[in-house]
KEKE-330363 format. One line per 2 residues: number of its first residue (from 0); their letters; for each residue x, y, z of N, C-alpha, C, O, CB. Coordinates in steps of 0.1 Angstrom, whole numbers, plus 5000, padded with zeros to 4 digits. Glycine has a CB too. Example, Ala and Ser with C-alpha at 12.3 -4.5 7.8 and 13.67 -1.06 7.14 Angstrom:
% residues 2
0 = as = 5132 4943 5078 5123 4955 5078 5132 4967 5078 5142 4967 5085 5113 4955 5090; 5128 4978 5071 5137 4989 5071 5129 5000 5079 5134 5011 5080 5141 4994 5057
This chain:
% residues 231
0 = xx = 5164 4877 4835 5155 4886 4840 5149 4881 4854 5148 4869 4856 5143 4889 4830; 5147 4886 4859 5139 4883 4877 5126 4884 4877 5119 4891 4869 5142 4893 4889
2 = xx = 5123 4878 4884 5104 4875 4883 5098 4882 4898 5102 4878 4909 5097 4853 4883; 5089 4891 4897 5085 4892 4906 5072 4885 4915 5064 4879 4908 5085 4901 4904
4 = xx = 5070 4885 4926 5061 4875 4931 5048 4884 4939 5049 4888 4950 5069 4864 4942; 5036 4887 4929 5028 4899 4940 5017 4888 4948 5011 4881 4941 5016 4915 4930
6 = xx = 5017 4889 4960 5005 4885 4972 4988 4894 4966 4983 4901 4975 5012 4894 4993; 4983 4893 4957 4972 4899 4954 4958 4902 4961 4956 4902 4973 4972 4894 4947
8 = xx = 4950 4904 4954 4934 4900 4958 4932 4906 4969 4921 4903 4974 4930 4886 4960; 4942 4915 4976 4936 4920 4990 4935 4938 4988 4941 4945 4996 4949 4916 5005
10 = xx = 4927 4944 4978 4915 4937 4973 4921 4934 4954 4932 4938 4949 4898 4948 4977; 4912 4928 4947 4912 4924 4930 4916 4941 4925 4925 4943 4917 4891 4918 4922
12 = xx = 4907 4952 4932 4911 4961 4923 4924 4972 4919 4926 4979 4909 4902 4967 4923; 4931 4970 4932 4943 4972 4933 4950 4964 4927 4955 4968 4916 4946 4972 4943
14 = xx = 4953 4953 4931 4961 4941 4923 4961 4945 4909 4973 4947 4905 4953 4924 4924; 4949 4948 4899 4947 4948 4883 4959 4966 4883 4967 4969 4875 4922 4949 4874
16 = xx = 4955 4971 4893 4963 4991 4895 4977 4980 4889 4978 4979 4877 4965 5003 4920; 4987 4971 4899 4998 4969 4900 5004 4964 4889 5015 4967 4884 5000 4963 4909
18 = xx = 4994 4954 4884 5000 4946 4870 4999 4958 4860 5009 4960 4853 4988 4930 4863; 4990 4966 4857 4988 4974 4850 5001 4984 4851 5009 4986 4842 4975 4980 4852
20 = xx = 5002 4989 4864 5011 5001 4861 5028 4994 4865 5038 5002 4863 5005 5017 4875; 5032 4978 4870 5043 4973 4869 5047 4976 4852 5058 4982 4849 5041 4956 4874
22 = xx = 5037 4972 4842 5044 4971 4834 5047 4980 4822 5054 4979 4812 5041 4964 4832; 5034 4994 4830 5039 5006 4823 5052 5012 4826 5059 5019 4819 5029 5016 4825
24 = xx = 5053 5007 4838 5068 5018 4840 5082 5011 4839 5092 5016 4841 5069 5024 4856; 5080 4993 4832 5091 4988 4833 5090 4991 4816 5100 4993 4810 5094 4972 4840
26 = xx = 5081 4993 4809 5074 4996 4792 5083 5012 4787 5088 5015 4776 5051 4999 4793; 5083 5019 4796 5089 5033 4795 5105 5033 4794 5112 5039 4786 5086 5041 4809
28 = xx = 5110 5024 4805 5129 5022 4795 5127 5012 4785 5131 5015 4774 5145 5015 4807; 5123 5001 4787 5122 4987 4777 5108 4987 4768 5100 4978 4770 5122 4972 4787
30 = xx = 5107 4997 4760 5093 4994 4754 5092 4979 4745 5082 4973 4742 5089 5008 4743; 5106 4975 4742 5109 4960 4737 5097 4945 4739 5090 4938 4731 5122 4958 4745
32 = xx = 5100 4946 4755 5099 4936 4763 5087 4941 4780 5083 4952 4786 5118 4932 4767; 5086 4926 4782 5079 4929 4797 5083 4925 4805 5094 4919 4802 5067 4926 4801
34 = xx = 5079 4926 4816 5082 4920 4832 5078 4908 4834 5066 4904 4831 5075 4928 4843; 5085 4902 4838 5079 4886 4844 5073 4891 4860 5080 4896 4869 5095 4870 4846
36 = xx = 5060 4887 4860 5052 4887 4871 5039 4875 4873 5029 4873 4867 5047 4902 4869; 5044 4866 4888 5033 4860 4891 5026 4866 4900 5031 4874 4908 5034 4848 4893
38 = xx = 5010 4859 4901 5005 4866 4907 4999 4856 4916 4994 4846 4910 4998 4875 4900; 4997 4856 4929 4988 4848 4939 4975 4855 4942 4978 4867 4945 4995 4846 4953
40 = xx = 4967 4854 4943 4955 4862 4941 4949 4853 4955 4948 4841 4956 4945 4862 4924; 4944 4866 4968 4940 4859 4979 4922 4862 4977 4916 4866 4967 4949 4865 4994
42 = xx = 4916 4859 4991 4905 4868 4997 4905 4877 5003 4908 4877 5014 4899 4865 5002; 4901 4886 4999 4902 4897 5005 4893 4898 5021 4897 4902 5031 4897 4906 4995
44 = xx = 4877 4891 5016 4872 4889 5027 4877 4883 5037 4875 4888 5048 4863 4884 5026; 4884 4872 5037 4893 4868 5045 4904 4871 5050 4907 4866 5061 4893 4862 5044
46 = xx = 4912 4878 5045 4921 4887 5049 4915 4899 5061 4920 4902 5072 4925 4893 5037; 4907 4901 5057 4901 4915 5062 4897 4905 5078 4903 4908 5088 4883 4923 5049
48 = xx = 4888 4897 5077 4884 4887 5093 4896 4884 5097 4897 4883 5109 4875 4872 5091; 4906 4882 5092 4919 4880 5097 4925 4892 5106 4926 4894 5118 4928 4878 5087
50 = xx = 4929 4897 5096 4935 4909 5102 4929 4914 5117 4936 4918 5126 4934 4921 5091; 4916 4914 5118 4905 4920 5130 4910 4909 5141 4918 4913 5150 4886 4917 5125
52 = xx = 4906 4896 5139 4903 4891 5148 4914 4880 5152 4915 4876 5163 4892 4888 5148; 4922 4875 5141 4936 4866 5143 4949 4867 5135 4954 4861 5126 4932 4854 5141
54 = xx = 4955 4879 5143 4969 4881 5134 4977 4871 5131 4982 4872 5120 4978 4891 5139; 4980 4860 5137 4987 4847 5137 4984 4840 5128 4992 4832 5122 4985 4840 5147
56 = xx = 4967 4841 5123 4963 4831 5117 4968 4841 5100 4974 4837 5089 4944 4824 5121; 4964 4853 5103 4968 4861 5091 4981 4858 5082 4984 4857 5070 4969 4874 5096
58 = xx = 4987 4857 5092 5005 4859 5090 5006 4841 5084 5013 4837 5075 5018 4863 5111; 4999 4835 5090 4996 4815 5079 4993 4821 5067 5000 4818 5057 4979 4801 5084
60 = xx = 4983 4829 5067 4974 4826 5048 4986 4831 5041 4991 4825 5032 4956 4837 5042; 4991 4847 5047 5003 4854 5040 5013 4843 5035 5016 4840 5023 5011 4865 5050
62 = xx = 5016 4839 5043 5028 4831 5046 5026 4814 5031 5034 4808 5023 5025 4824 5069; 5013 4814 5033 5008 4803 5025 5013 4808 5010 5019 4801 5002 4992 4802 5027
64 = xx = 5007 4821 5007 5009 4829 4993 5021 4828 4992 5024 4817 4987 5006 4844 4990; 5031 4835 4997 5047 4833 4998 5054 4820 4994 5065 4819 4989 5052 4835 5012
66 = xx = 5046 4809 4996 5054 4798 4998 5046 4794 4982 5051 4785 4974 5052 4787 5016; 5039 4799 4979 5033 4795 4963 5041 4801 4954 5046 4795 4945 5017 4799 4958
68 = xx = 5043 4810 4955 5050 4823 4948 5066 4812 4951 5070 4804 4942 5049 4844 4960; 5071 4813 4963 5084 4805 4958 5084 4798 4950 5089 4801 4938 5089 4799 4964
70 = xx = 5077 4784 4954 5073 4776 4944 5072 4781 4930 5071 4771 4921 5062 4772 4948; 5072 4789 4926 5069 4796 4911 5083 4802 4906 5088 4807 4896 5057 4809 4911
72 = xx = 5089 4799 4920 5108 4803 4918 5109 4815 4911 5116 4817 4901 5118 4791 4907; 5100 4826 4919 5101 4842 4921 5114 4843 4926 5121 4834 4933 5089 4850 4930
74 = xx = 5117 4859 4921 5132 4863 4930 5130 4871 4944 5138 4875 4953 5143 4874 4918; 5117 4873 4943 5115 4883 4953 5101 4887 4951 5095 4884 4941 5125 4896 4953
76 = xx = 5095 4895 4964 5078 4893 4964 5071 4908 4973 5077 4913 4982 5072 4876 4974; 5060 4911 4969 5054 4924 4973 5038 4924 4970 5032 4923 4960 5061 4937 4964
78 = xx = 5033 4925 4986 5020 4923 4986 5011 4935 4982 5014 4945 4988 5016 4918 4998; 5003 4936 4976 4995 4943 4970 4987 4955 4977 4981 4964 4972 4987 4935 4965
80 = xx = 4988 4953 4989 4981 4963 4995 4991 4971 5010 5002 4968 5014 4966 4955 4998; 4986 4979 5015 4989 4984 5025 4987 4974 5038 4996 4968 5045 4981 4997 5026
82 = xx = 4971 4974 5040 4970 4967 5054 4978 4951 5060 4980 4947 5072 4955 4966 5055; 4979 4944 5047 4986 4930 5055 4997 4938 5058 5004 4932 5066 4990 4914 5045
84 = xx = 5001 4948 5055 5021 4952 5063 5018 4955 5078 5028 4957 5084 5031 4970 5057; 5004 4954 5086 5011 4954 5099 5013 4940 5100 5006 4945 5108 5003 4959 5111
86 = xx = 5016 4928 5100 5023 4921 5099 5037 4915 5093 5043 4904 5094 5017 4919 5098; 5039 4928 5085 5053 4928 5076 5066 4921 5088 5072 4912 5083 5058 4948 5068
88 = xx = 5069 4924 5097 5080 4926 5106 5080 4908 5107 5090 4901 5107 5078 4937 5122; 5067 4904 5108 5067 4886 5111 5066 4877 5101 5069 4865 5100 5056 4880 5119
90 = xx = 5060 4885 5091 5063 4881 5078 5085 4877 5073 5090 4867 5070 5054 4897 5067; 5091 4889 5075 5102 4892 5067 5107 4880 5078 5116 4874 5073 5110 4910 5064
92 = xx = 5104 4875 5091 5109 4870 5096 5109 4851 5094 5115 4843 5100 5105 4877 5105; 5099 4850 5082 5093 4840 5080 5096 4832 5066 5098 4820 5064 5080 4845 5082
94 = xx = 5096 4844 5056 5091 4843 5045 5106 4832 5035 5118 4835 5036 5085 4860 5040; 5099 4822 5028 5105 4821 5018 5113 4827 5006 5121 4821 4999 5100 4817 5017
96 = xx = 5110 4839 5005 5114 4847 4998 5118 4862 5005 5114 4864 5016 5104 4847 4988; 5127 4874 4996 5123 4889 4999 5115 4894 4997 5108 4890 4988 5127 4897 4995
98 = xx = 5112 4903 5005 5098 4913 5003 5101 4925 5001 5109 4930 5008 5089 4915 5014; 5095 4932 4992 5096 4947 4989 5087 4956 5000 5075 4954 4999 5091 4949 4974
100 = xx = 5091 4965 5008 5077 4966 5016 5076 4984 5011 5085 4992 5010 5079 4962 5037; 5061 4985 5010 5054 4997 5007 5057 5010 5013 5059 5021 5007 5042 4996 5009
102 = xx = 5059 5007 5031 5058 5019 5040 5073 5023 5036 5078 5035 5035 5055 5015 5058; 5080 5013 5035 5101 5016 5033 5102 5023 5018 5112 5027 5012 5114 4995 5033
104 = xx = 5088 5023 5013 5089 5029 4998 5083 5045 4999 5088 5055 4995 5080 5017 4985; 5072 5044 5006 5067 5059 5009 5078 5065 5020 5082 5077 5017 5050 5059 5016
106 = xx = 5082 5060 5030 5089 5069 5034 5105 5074 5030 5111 5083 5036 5087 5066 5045; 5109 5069 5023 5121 5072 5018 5116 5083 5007 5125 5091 5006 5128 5058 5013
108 = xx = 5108 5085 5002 5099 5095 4994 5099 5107 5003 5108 5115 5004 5082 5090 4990; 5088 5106 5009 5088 5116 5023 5096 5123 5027 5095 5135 5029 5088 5111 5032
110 = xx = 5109 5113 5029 5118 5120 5035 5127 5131 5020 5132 5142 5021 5128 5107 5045; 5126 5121 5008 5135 5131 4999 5126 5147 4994 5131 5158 4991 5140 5122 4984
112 = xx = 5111 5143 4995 5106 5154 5000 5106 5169 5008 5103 5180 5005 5104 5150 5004; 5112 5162 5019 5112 5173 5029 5102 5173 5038 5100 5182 5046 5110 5186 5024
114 = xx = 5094 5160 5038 5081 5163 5049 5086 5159 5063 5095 5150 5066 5067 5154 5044; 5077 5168 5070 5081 5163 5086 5070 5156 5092 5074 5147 5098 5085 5175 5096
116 = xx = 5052 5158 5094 5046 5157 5098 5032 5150 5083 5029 5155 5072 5049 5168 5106; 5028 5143 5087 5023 5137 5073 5010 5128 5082 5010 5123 5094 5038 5124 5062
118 = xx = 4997 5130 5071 4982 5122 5071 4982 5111 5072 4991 5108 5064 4974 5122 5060; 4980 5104 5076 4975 5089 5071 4962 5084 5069 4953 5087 5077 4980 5080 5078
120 = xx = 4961 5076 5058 4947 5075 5055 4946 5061 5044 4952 5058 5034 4941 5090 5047; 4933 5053 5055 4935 5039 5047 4925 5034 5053 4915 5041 5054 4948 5029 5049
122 = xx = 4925 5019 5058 4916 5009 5062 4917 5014 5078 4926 5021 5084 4920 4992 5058; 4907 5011 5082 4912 5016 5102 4922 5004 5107 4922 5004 5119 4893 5016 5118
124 = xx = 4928 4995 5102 4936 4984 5107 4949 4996 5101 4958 4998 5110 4933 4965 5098; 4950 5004 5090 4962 5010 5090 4962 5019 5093 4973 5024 5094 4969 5010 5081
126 = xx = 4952 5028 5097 4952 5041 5105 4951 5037 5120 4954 5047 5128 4940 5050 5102; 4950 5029 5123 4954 5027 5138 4966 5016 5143 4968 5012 5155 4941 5022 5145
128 = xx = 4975 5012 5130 4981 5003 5131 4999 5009 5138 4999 5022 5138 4980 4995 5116; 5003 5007 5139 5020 5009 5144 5030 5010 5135 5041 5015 5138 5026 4998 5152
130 = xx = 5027 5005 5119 5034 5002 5113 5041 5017 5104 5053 5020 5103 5027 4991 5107; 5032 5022 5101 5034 5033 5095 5044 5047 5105 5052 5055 5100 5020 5035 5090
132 = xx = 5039 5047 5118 5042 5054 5121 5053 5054 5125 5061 5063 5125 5036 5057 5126; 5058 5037 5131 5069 5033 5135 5085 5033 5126 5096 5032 5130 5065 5022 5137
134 = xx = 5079 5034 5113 5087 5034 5100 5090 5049 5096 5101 5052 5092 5079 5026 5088; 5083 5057 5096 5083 5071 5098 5097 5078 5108 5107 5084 5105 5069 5073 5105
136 = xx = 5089 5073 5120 5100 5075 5131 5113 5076 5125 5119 5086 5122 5100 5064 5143; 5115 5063 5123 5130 5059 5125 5135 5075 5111 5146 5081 5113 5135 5036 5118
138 = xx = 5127 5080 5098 5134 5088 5094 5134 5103 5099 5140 5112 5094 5132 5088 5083; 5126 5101 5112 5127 5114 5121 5108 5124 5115 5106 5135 5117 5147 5126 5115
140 = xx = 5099 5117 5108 5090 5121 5107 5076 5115 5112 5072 5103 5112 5092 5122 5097; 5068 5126 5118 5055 5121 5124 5042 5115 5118 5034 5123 5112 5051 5130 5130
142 = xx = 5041 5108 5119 5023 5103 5113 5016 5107 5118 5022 5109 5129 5016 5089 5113; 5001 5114 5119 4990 5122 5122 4979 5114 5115 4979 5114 5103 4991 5138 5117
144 = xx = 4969 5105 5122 4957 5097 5117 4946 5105 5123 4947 5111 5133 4955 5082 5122; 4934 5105 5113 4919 5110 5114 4915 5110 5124 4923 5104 5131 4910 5105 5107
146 = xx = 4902 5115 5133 4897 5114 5147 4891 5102 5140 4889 5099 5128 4888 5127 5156; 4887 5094 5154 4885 5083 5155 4870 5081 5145 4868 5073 5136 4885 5079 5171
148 = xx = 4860 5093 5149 4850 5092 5141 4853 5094 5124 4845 5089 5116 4841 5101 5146; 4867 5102 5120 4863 5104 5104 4875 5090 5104 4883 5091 5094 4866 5124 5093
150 = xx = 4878 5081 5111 4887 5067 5109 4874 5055 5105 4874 5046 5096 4897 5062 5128; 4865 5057 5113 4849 5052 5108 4845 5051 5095 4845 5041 5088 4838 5061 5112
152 = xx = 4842 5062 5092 4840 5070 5081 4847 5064 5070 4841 5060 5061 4844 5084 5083; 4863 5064 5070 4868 5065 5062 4865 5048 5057 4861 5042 5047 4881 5071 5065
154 = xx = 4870 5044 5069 4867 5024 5071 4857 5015 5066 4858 5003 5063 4863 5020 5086; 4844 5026 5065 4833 5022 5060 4830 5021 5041 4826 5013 5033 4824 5033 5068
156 = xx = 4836 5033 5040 4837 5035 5025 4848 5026 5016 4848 5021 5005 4841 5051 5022; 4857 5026 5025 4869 5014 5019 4864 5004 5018 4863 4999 5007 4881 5010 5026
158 = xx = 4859 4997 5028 4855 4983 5025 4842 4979 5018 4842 4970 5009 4854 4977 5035; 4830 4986 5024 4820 4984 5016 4823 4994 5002 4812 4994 4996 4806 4986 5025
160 = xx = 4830 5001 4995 4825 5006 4983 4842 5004 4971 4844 5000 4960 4817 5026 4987; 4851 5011 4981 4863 5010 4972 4868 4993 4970 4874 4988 4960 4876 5020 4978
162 = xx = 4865 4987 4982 4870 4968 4976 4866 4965 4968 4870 4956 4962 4868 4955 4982; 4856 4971 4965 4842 4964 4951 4845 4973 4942 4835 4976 4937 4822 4965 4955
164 = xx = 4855 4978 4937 4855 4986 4928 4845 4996 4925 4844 5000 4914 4856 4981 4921; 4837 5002 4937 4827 5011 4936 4835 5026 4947 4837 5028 4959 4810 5001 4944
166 = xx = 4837 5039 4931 4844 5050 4934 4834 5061 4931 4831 5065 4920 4858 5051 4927; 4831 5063 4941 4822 5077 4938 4828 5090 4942 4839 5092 4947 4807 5076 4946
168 = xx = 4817 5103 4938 4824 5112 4937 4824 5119 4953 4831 5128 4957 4819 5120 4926; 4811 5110 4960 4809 5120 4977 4814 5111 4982 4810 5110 4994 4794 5124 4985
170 = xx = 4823 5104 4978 4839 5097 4987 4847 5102 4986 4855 5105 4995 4846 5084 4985; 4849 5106 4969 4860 5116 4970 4864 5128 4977 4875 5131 4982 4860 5120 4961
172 = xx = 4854 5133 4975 4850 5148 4986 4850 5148 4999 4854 5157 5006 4837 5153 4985; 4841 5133 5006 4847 5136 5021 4860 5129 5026 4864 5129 5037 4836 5131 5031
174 = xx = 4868 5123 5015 4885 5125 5021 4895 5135 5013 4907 5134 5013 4893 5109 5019; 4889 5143 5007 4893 5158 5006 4889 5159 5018 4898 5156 5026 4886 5169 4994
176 = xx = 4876 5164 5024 4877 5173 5034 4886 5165 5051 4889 5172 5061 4859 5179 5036; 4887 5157 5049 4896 5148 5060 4909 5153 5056 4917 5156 5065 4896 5131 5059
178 = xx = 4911 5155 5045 4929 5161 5046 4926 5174 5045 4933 5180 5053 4941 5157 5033; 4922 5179 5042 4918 5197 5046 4914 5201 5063 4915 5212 5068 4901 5202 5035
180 = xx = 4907 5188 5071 4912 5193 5082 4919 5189 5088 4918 5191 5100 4906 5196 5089; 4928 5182 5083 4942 5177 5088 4951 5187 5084 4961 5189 5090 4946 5164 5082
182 = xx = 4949 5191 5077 4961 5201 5071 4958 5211 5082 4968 5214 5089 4960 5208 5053; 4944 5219 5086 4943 5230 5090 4944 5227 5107 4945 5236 5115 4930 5237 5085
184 = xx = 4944 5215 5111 4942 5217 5126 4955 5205 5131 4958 5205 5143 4922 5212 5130; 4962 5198 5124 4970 5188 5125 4983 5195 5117 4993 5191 5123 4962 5173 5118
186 = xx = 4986 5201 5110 4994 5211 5108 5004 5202 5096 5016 5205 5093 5001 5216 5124; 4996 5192 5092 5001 5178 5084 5009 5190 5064 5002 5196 5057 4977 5163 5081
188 = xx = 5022 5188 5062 5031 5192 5053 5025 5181 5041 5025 5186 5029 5048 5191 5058; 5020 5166 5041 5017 5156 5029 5006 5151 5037 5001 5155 5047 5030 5143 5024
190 = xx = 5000 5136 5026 4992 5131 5032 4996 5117 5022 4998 5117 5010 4977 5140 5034; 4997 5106 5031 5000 5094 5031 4988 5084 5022 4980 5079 5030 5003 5090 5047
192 = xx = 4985 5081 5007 4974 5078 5005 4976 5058 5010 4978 5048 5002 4970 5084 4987; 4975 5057 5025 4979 5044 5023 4970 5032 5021 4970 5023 5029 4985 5041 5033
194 = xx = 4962 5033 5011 4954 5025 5008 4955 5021 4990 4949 5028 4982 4943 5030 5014; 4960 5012 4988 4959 5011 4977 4946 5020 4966 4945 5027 4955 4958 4997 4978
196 = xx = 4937 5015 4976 4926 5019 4961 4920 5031 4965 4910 5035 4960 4912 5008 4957; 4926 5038 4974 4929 5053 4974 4938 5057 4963 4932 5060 4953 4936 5058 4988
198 = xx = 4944 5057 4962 4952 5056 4947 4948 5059 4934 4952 5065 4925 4956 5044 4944; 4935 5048 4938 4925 5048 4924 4917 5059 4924 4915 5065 4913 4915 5037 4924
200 = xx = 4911 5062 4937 4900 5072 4941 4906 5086 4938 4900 5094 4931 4896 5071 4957; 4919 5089 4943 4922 5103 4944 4931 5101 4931 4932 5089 4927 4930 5109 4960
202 = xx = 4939 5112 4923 4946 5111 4915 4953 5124 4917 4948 5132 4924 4940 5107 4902; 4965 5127 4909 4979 5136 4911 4983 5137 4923 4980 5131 4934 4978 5150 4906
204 = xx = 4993 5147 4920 5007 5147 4933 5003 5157 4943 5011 5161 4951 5024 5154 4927; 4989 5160 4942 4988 5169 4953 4970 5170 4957 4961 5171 4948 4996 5183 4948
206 = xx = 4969 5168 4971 4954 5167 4973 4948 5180 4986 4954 5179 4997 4952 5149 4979; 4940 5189 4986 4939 5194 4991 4955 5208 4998 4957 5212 5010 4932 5185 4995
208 = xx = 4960 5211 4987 4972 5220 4989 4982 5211 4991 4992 5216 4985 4972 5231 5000; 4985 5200 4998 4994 5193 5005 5000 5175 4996 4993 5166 4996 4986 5192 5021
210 = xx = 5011 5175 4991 5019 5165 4982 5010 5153 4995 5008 5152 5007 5042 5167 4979; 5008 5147 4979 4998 5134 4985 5010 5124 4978 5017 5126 4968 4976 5132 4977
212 = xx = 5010 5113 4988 5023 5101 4986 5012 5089 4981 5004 5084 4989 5033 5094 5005; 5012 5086 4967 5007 5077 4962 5015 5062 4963 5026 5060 4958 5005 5083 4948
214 = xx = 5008 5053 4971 5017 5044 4981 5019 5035 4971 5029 5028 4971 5010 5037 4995; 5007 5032 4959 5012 5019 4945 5019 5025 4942 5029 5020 4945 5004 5012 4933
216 = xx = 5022 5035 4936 5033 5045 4923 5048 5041 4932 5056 5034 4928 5030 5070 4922; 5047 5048 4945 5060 5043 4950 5068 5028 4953 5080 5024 4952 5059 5046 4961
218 = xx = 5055 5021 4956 5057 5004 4956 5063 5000 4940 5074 4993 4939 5039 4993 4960; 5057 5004 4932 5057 4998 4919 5072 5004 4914 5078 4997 4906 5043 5002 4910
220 = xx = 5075 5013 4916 5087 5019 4912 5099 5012 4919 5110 5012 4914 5087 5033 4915; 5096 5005 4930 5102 4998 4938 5106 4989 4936 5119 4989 4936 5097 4996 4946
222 = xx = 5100 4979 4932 5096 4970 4923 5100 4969 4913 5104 4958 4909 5088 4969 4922; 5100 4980 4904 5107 4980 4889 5123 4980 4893 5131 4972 4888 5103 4994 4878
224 = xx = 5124 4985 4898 5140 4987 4900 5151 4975 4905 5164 4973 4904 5140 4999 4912; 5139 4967 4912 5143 4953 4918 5146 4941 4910 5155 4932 4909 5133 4947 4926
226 = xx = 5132 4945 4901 5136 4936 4890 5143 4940 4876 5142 4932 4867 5124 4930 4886; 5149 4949 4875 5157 4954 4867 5175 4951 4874 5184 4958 4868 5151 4969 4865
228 = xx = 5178 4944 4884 5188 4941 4891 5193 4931 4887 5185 4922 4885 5186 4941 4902; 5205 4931 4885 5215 4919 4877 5209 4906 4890 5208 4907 4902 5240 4923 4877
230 = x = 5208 4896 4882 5202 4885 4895 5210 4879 4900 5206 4871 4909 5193 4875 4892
């Protein structure tokens, strides 16, 4: 069996989403047996000062987890959240191990879909980041991010309320109405939930009329499939 290696803690309450739902869906063909999974559990706070103010140093701590996870003689590894992937490209270039990456898991979704034009919605490091949209591109589909003020908005509630495992219901509602006027004025076919614990916040396949891309469900399926691979 193959072990997977998750980069955690960016943030705790996602990470517990992954182990939880890794092993519901490897539990659904093999109700037998489980998944071998280690877990590196980071800071999130520190990640988060990273990412802002020193991508270099970011791409060290990443880089640090990776090299523990080898050490644990994983077959392959997938970080827990959305935002360390704008650094994914210097990571895969780096890393002791494979990486499973999230955006290459939503958009291959996307595309079997049918979507052309798609939301994005996350931390403001991934709504204003390159990564998503750049990955998109290449399947011939557009990313569309919030105006700068509901990118605020959104930025604010992620970090101070959903890292802490604090999900309320007038968060819920004002990113409903962010994809309702994305849908009506952005002309957006899906909406990209790229935040892990958006995931948590919003729930089913569809959010305001328009197929919402649940970015752990895709990673994790990803993931199962990897480690279900003759080694």
């Amino acid at each position: 069996m193959k072990t997977v290696g998750i980069v955690g803690g960016l943030g705790p309450e996602s990470t517990i989403d992954y182990y939880r739902r890794i092993i519901e869906e490897w539990r659904r063909e093999d109700p037998s047996s489980s998944p071998s999974i280690v877990i590196d559990s980071l800071d999130v706070q520190i990640g988060l000062r990273l990412v802002e103010k020193d991508r270099p140093a970011l791409i060290e701590y990443l880089l640090e987890s990776l090299g523990r996870l080898a050490g644990a003689r994983v077959d392959f590894a997938a970080m827990a959240a959305n935002t360390p992937h704008v650094v994914f490209d210097e990571l895969v270039a780096r890393t002791p191990v494979p990486l499973v990456s999230i955006v290459e898991s939503c958009a291959e979704e996307a595309r079997r879909l049918g979507l052309k034009r798609l939301g994005l919605l996350g931390t403001r490091f991934t709504m204003e980041g390159s990564f998503y949209p750049t990955t998109f591109a290449r399947y011939g589909m557009a990313v569309v991010s919030p105006t700068a003020e509901e990118r605020v908005w959104i930025h604010e509630r992620y970090v101070g309320q959903l890292l802490n495992g604090d999900f309320r219901d007038e968060t819920r509602l004002g990113v409903i109405a962010v994809i309702e006027r994305l849908r009506k004025d952005e002309k957006i076919d899906g909406v990209i939930l790229g935040g892990t614990e958006l995931t948590i916040l919003l729930s089913g396949p569809v959010v305001a009329a328009v197929p919402a891309l649940d970015t752990t469900a895709l990673h994790v399926t990803a993931i199962v499939q990897r480690l279900r691979e003759s080694p």
